[in-house]
Residue frames relative to the residue before (quaternion, step in Angstrom):
aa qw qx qy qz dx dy dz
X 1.0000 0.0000 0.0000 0.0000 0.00 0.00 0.00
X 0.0551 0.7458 -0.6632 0.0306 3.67 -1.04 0.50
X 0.5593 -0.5718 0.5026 0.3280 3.03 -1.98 -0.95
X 0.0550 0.8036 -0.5814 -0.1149 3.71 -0.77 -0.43
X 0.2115 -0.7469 0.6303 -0.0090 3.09 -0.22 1.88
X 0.2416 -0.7563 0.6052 0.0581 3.22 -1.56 0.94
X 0.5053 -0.7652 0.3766 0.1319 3.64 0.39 1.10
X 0.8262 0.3892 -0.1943 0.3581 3.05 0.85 -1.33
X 0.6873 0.4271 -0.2507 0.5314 3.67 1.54 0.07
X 0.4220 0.6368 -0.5040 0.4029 3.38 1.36 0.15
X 0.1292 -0.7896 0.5857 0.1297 3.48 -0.99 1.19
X 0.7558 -0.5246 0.2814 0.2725 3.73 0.83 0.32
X 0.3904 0.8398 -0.2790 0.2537 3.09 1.96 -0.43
X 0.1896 -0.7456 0.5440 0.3349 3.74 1.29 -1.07
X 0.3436 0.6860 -0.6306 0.1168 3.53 0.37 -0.04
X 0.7401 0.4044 -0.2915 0.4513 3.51 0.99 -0.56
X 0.6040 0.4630 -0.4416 0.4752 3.54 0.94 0.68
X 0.5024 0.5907 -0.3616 0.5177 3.24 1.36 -0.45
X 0.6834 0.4817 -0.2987 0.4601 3.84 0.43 -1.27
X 0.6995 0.5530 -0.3507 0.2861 3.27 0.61 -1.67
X 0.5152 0.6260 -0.3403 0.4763 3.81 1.66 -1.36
X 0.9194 0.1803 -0.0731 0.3418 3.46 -0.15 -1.37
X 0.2395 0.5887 -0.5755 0.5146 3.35 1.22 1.28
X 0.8571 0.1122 0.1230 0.4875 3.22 0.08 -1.78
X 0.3906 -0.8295 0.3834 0.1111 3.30 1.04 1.62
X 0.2296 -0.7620 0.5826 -0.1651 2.99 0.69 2.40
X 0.5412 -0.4598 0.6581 0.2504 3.85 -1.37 0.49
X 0.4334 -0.5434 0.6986 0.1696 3.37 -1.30 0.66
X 0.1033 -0.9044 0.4097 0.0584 3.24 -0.86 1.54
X 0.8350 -0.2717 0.1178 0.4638 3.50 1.17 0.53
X 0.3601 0.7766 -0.5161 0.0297 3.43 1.43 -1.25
X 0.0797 0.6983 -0.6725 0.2318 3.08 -0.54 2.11
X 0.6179 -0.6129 0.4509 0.1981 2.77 -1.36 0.94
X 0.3442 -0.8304 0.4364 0.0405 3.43 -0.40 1.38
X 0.0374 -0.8214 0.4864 0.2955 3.42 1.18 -1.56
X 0.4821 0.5404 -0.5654 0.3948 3.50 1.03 0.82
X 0.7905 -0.0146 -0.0045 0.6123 4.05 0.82 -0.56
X 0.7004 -0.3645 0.3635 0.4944 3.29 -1.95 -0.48
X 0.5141 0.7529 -0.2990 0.2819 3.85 1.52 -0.62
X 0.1534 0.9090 -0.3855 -0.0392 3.67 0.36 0.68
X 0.4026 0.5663 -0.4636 0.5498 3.54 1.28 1.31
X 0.3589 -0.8205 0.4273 0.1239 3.99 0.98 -0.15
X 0.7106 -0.3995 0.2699 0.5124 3.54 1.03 -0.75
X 0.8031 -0.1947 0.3498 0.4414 3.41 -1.45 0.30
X 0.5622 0.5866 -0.5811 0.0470 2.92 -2.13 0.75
X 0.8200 -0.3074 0.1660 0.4534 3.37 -0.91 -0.35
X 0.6814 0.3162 -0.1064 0.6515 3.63 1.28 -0.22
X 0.7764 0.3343 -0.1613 0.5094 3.42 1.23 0.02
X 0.0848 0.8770 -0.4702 0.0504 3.85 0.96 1.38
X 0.6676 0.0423 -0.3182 0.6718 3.82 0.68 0.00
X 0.0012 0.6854 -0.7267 0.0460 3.67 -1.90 0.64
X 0.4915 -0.6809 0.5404 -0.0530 2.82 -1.08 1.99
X 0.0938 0.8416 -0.5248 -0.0872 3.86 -0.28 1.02
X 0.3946 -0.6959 0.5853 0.1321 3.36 -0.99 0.82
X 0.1302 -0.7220 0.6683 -0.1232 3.80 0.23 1.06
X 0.1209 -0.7643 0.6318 -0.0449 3.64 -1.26 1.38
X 0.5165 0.8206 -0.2347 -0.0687 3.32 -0.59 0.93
X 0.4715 -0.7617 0.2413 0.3731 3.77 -0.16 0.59
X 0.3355 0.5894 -0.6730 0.2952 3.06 -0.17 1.06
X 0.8795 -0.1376 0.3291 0.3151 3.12 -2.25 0.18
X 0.1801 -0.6213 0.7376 0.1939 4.51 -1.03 0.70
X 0.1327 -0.8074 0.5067 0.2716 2.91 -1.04 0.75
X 0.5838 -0.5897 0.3438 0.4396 3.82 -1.32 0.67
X 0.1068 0.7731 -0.5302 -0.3315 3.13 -1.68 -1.28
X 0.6073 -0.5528 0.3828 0.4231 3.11 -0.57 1.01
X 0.1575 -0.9058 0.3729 0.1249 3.31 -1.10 0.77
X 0.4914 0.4987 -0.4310 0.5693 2.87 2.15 0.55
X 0.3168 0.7508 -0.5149 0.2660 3.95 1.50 -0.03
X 0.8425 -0.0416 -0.2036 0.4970 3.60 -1.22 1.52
X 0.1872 0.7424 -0.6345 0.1062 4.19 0.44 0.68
X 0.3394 -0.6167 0.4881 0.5160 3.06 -0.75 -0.42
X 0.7583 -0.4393 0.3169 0.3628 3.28 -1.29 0.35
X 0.6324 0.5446 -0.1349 0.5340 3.75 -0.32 0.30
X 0.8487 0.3907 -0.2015 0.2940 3.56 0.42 -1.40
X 0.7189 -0.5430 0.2903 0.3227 3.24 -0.94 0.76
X 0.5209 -0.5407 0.5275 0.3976 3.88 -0.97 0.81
X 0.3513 -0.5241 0.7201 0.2886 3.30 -2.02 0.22
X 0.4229 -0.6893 0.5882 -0.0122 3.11 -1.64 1.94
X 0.4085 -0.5941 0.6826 0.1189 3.12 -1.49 0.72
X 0.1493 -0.8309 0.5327 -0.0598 2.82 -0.88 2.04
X 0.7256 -0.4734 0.3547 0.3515 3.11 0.98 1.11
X 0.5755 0.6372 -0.4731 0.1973 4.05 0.30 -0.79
X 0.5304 -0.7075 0.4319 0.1776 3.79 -0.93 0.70
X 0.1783 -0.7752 0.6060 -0.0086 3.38 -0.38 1.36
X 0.2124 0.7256 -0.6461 0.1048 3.73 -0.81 0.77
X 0.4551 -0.6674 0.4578 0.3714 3.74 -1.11 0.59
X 0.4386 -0.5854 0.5156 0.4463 3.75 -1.39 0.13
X 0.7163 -0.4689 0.3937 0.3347 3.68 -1.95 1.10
X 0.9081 0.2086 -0.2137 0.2936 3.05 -0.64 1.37
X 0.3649 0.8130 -0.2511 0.3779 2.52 1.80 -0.53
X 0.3009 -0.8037 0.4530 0.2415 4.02 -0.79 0.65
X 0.0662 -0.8846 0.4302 0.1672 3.57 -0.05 0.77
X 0.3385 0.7387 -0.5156 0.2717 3.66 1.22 0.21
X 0.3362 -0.7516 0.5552 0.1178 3.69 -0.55 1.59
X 0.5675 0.5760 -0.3992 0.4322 4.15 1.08 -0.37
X 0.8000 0.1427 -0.0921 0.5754 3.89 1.30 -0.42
X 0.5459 0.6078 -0.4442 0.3678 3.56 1.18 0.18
X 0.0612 -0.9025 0.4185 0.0810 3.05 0.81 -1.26
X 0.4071 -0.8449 0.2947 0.1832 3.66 -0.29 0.30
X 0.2647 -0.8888 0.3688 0.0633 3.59 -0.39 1.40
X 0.3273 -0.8256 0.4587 0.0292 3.59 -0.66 0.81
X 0.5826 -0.5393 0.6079 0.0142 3.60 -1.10 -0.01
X 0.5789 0.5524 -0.5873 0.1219 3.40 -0.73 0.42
X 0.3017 -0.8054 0.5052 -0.0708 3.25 -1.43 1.51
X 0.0832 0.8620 -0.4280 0.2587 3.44 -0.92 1.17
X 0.3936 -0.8149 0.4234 -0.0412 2.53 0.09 1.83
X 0.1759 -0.8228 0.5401 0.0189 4.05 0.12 1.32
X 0.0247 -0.8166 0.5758 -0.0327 3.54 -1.21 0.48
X 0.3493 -0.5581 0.5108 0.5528 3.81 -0.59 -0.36
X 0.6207 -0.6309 0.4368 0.1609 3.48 -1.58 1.25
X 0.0955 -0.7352 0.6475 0.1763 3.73 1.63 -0.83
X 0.1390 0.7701 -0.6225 -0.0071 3.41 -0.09 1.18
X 0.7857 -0.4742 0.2706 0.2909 3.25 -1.68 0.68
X 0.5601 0.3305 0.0183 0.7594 3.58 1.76 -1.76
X 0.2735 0.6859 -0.6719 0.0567 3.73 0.04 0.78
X 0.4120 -0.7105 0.5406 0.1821 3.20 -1.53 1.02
X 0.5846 0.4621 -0.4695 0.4736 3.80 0.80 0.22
X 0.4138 0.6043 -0.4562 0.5055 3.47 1.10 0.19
X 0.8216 0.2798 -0.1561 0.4714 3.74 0.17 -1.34
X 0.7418 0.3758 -0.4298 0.3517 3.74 0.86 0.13
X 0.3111 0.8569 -0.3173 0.2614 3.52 1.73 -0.05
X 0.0553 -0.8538 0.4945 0.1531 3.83 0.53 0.94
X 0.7166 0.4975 -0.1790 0.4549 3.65 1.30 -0.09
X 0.1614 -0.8433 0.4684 0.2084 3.51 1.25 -0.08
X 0.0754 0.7088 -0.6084 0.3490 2.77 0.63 2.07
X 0.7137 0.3485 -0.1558 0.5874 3.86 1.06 -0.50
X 0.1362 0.8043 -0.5699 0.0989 3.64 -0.30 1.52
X 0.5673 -0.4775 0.6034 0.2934 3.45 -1.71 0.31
X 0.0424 -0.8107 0.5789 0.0770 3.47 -0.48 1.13
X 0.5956 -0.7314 0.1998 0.2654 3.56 -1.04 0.50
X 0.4027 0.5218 -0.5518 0.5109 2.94 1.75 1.64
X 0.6282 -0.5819 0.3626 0.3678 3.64 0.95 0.36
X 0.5331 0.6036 -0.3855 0.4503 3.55 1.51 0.80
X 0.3811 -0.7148 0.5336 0.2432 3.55 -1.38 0.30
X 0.1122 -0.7789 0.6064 0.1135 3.40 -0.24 1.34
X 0.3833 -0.5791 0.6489 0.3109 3.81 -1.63 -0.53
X 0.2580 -0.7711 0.5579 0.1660 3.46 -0.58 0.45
X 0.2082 -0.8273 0.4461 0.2705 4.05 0.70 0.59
X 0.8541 0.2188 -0.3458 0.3211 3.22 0.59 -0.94
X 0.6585 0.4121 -0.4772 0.4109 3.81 0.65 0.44
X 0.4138 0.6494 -0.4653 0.4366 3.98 0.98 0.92
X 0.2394 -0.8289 0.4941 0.1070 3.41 -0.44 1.37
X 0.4542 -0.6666 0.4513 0.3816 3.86 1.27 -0.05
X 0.3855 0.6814 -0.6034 0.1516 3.65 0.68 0.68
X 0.6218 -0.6745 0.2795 0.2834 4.02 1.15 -0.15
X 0.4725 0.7450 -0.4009 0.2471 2.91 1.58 -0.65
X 0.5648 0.6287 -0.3422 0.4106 3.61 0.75 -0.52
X 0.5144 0.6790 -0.3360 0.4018 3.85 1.14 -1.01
X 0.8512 0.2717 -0.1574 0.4206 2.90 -0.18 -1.46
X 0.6781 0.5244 -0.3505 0.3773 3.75 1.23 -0.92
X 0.5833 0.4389 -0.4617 0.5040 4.01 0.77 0.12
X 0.3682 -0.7244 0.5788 0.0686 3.04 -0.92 1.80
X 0.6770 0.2437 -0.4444 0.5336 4.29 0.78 1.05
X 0.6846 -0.6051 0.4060 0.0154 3.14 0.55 0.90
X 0.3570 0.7538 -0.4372 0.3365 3.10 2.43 1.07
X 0.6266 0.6492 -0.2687 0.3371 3.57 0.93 -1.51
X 0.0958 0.8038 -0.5851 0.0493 3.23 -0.74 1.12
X 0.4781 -0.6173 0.5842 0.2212 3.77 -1.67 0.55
X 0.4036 -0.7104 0.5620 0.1289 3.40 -1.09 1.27
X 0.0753 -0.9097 0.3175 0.2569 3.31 0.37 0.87
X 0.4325 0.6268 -0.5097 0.4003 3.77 1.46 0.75
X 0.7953 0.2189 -0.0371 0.5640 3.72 0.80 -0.62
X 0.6784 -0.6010 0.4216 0.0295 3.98 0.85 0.14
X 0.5597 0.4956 -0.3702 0.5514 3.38 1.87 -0.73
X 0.3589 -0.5728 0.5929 0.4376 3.57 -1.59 -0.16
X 0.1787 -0.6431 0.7446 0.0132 3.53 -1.46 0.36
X 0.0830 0.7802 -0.5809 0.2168 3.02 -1.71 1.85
X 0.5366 -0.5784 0.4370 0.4320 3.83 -0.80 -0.10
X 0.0538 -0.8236 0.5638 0.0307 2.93 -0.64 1.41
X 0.5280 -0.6556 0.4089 0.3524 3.69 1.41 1.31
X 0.6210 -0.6619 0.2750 0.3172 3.59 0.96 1.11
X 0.0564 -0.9076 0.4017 0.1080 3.64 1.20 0.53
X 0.6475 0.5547 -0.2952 0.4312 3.40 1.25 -1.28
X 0.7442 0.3319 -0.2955 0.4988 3.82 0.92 -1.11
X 0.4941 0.6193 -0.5330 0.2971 3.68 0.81 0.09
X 0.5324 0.7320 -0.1511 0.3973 3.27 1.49 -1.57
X 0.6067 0.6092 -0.0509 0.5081 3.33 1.64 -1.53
X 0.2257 -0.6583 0.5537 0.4573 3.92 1.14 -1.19
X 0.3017 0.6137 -0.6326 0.3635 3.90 0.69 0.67
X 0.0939 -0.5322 0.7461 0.3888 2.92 -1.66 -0.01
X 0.7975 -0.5104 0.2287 0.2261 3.62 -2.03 0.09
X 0.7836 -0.4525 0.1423 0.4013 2.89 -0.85 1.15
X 0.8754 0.3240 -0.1371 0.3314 3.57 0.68 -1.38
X 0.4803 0.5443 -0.4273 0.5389 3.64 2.14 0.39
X 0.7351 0.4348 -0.3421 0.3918 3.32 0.94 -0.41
X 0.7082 0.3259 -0.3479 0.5209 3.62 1.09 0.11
X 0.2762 0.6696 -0.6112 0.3192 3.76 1.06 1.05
X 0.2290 -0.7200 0.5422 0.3677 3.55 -0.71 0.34
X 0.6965 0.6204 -0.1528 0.3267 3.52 1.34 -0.41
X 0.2001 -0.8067 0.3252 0.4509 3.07 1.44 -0.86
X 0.1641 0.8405 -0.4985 0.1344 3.32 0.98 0.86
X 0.6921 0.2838 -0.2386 0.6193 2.93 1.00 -0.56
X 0.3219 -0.7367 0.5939 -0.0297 3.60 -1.18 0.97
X 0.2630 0.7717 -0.5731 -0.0831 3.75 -0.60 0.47
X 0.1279 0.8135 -0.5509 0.1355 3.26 -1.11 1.17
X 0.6821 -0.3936 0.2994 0.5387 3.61 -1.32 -0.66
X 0.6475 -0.5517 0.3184 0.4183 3.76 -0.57 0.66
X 0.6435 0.6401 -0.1437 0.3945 3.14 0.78 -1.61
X 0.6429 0.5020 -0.1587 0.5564 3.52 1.49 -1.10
X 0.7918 0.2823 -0.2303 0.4902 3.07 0.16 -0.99
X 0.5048 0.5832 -0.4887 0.4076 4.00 0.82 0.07
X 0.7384 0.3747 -0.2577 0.4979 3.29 0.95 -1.15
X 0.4556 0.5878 -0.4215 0.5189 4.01 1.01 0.26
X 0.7527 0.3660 -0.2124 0.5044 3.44 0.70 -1.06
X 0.5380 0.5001 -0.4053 0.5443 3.66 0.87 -0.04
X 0.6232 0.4363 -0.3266 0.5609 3.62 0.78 -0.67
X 0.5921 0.7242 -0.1961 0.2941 3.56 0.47 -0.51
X 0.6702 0.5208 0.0272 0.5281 2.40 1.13 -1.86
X 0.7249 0.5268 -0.2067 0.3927 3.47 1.04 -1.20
X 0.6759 0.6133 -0.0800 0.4009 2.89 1.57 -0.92
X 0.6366 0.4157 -0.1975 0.6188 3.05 1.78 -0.68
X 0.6426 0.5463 -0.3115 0.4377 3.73 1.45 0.15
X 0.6988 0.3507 -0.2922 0.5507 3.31 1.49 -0.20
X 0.5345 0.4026 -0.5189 0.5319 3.52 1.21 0.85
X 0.5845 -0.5885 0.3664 0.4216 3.71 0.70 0.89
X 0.7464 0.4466 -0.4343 0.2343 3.87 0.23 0.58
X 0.4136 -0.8377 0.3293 -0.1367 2.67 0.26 2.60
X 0.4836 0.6678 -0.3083 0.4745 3.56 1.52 -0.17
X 0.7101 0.6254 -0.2194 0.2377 3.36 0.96 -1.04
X 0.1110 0.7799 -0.6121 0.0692 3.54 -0.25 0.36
X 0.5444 -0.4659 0.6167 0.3261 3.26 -2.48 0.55
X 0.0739 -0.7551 0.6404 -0.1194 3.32 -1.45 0.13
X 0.7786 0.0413 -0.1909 0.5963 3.38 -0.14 2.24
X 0.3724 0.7430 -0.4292 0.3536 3.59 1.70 -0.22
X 0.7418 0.5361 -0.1899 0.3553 3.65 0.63 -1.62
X 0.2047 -0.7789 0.5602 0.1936 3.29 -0.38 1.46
X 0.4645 0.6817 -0.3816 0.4170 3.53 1.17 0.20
X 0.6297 0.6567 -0.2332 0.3432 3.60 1.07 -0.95
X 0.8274 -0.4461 0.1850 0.2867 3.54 -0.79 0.11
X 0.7248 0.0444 -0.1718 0.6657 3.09 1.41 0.01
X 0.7611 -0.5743 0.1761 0.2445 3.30 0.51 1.21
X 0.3472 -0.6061 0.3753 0.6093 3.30 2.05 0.77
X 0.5578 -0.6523 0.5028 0.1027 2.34 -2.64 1.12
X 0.3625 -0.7390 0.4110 0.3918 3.76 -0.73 0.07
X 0.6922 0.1584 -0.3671 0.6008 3.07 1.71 0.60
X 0.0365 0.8294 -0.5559 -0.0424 3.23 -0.49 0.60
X 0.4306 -0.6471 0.6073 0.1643 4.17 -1.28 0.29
X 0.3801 -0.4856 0.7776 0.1223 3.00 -1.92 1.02
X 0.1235 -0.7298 0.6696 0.0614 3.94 -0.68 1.55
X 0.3743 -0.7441 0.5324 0.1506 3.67 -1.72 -0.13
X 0.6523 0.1339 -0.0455 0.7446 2.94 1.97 0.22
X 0.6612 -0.6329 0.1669 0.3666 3.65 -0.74 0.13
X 0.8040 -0.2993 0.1812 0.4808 3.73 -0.70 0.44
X 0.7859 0.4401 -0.2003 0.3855 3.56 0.88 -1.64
X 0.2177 0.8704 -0.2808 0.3409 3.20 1.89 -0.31
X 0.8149 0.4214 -0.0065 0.3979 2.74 0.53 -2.38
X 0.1138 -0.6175 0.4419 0.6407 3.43 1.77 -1.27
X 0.4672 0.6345 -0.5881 0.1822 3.93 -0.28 1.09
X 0.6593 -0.5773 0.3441 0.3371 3.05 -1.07 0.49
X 0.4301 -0.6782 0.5528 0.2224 3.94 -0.65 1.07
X 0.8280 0.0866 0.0364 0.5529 3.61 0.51 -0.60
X 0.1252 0.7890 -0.5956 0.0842 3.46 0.42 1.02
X 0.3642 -0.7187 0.5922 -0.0118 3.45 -1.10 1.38
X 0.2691 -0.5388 0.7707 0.2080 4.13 -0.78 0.05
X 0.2890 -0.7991 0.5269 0.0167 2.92 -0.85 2.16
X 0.6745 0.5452 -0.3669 0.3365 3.33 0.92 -0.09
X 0.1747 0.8883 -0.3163 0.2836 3.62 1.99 0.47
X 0.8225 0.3327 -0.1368 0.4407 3.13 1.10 -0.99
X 0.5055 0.7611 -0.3623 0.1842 3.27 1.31 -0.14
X 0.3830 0.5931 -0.5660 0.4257 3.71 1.70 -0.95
X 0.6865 0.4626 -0.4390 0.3492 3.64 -0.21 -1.95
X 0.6519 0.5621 -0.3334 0.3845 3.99 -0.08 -1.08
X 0.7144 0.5232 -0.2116 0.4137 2.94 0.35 -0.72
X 0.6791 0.4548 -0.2444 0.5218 3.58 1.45 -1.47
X 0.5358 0.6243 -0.3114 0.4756 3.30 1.34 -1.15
X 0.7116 0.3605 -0.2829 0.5325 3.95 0.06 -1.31
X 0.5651 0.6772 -0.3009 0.3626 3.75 0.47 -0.21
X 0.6353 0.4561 0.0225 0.6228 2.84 1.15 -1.82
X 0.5694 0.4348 -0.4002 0.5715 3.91 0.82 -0.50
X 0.8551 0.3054 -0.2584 0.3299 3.60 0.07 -1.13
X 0.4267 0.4983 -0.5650 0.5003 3.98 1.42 -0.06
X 0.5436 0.5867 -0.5169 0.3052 3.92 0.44 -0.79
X 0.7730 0.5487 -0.1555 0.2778 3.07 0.21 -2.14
X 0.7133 0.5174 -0.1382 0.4520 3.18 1.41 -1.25
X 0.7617 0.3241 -0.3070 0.4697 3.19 1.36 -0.36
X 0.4365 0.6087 -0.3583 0.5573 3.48 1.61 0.04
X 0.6978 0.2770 -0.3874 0.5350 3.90 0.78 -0.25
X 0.5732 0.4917 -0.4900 0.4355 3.65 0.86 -0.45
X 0.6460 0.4895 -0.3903 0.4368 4.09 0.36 -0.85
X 0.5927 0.7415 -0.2071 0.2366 3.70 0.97 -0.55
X 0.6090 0.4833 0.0623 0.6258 2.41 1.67 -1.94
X 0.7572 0.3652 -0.2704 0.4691 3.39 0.74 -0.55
X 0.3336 0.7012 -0.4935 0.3919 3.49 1.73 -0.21
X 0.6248 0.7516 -0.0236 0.2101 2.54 0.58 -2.04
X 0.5338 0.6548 -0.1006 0.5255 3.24 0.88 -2.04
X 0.7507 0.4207 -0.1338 0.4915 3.76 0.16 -1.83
């Protein structure tokens, strides 16, 4: 089971950060004023399991036809006539105004498939539950961190009153219940989407198509590929622009990939060492 957020209908509302808190009686995290957007939670963390981003930018709005896919037969859309005037003071010189945009996006932990806070966990405090999510267990996590540094988006976070890590656990308790999670059910939009993986991949592939043959060629899936570096996501996002956009990794990898090789490698170093001081000593010896 997972998610499949759809970017392009997310209006910014937080209802699903709001729910996500007072399901799982999240900590109030500060909502301080940042002066970077309208967005005053900033990103992921230990007090912050879904986060709503407010992306600003100048570029081009795009149109859409508005008679694009009627059915046949149906009546044009009418000018009602409604008055359009600028606000006092307001600059209207299109050669340096230019035109500003939105884009929303509703972050989460990915519950990847290859999840590396899984394999550094000395406490199986992070398990694979048998909806294919990664939960945290709080009260058998000793706060050593290892998990932090090993999630390659930069979800895992330290409570800094107590040291534990805190994370979306895709609402495990109402899943358990036949609910779905707290924050798909209080989208008004269905931007967010919970379902079986398999389902909702092939929804987002439709999606996707759909938003290409209305000419907005920017769009892409993102975490879909179970082929991809960490073994597709169990949540994953329809984007409007490219990954780094969002601040996500473009090519996220499961950091703990290399470790078989390390291991052979440090191995190989120490049969060396050991047998380079044993030949010594026996040099010696002679």
């Amino acid at each position: 089971m997972g998610f499949f957020t759809d970017t392009s209908v997310c209006i910014g509302c937080k209802a699903c950060e709001v729910a996500c808190k007072e399901w799982n009686l999240v900590p109030e995290d500060g909502l301080d004023f940042t002066a970077m957007s309208f967005d005053n939670t900033s990103g992921l963390g230990a007090d912050t399991w879904r986060h709503v981003a407010f992306i600003e930018q100048r570029a081009p709005l795009g149109a859409q036809e508005t008679n694009l896919g009627r059915p046949e037969g149906a009546p044009d859309s009418v000018d009602l006539g409604m008055p359009s005037f600028d606000l006092p003071g307001a600059y209207t010189g299109e050669d340096e105004r230019g035109e500003f945009r939105w884009l929303m996006s509703s972050d989460v932990c990915k519950h990847c498939t290859h999840a590396a806070c899984l394999d550094v966990c000395p406490t199986g405090s992070l398990f694979r539950t048998e909806y294919g999510t990664v939960v945290v267990q709080e009260d058998i996590c000793n706060g050593c961190g290892y998990c932090v540094p090993a999630c390659p988006y930069g979800v895992i976070d330290q409570r800094k009153d107590d040291g534990r890590v805190w994370k979306c656990t895709l609402c495990y308790d109402r899943l358990g219940e036949g609910m779905e999670p707290a924050c798909a059910k209080a989208c008004p939009t269905d931007s967010i989407q919970y379902g079986d993986l398999d389902e909702l991949r092939e929804r987002a592939d439709e999606r996707l198509r759909n938003l290409h043959e209305h000419g907005i060629g920017s769009a892409q899936l993102y975490g879909r590929d179970p082929d991809d570096g960490v073994g597709g996501d169990g949540a994953f996002f329809l984007l409007l622009e490219d990954p780094e956009v969002y601040g996500l990794p473009p090519d996220p990898v499961v950091t703990t990939r290399d470790l078989p090789s390390m291991w052979r490698h440090a191995g190989v170093a120490a049969a060396t060492l050991l047998a380079g001081i044993t030949a010594t000593f026996l040099g010696r010896r002679r």
